[in-house]
C-alpha positions in Angstrom: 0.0 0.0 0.0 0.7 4.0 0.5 3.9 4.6 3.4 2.5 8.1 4.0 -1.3 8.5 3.6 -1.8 10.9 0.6 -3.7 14.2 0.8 -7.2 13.8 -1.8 -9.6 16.1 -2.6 -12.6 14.9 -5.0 -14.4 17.2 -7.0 -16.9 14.6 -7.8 -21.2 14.3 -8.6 -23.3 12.6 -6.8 -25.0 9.7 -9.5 -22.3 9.9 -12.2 -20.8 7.0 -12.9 -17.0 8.2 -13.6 -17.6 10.2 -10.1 -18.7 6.5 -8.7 -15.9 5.0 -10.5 -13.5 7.3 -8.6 -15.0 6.5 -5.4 -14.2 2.9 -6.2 -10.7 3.4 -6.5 -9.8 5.4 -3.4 -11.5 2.7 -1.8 -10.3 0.0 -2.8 -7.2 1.4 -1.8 -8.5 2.5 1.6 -7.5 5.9 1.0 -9.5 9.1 2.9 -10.4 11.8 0.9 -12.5 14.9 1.1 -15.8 14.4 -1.6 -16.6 17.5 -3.0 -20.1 17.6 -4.5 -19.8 19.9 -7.3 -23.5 19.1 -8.3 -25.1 20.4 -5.2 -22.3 23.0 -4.1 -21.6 25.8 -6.6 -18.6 27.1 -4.5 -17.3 23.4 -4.9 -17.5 23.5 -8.7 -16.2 27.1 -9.1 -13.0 25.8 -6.7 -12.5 22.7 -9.1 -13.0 24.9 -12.2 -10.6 27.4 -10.5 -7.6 24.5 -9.5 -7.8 22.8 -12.8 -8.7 25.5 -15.4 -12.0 23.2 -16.8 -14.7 22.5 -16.4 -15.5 18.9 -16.9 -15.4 16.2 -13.9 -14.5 14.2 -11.7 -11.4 16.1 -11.0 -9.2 14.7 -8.0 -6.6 16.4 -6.9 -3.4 14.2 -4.9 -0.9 15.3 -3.0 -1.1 18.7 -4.8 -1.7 17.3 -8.5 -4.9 18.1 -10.1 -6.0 15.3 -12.3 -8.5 16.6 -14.8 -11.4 14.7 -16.0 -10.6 11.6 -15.3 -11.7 8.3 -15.0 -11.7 6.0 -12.0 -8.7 3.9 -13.8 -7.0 6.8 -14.5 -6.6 8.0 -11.2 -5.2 4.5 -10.2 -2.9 4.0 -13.0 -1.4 7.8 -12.0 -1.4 6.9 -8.3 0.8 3.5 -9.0 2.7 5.2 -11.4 4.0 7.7 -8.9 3.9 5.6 -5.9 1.1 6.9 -4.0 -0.1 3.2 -4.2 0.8 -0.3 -5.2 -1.2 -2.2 -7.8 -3.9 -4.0 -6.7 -5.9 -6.6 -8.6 -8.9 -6.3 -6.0 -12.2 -5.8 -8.0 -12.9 -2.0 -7.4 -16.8 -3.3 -7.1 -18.3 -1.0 -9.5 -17.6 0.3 -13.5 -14.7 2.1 -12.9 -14.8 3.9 -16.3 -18.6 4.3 -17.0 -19.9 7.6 -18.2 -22.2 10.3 -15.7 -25.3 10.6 -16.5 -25.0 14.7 -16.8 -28.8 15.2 -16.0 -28.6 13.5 -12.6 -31.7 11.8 -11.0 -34.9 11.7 -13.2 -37.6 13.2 -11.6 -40.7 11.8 -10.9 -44.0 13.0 -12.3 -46.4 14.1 -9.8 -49.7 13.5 -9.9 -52.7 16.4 -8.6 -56.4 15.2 -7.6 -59.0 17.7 -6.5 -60.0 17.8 -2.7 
């Protein structure tokens, strides 16, 4: 594993499935990091958009490295390649390169009677 535990912060959405595919992979690694909800939190998106000059997402950021728009098994193949981790064939336990579904949760339709 990690010697020193890294420092993560996860500019991630809620439902998307790269954002899910993310949380996989710091989990699978047992690694704590700070979930931003850039869906919910404006002042989360603008910071992301601000650190890694886009705006697409997820966007983790590792020790000081922004990754931009990246895919669960992109952020493990750059945390192995510079040693923030060692490989692991563990099943992450979901897709860890699916794509977010950009218009979140579908709404239910709601339906009126007269009192």
């Amino acid at each position: 594993m990690q010697t020193d535990s890294p420092k993560i912060i996860a500019y991630l959405k809620p439902h998307c499935g790269w954002s899910k595919g993310v949380r996989a992979v710091l989990g699978k690694y047992g690694l704590e990091y700070e979930d931003r909800d850039i869906w919910n939190d404006p002042m989360q998106r603008l910071e992301m958009i601000q650190k890694s000059g886009q705006e697409l997402s997820p966007c983790v950021e590792i020790n000081g490295t922004m990754l931009a728009d990246v895919s669960g098994d992109e952020v493990e193949a750059w945390m192995v390649e510079n040693g923030v981790v060692s490989r692991s064939d563990s099943p992450a336990g979901v897709p860890t390169n699916a794509p977010c579904d950009d218009h979140g949760p579908v709404a239910q339709p709601i339906q009126l009677r007269q009192l």
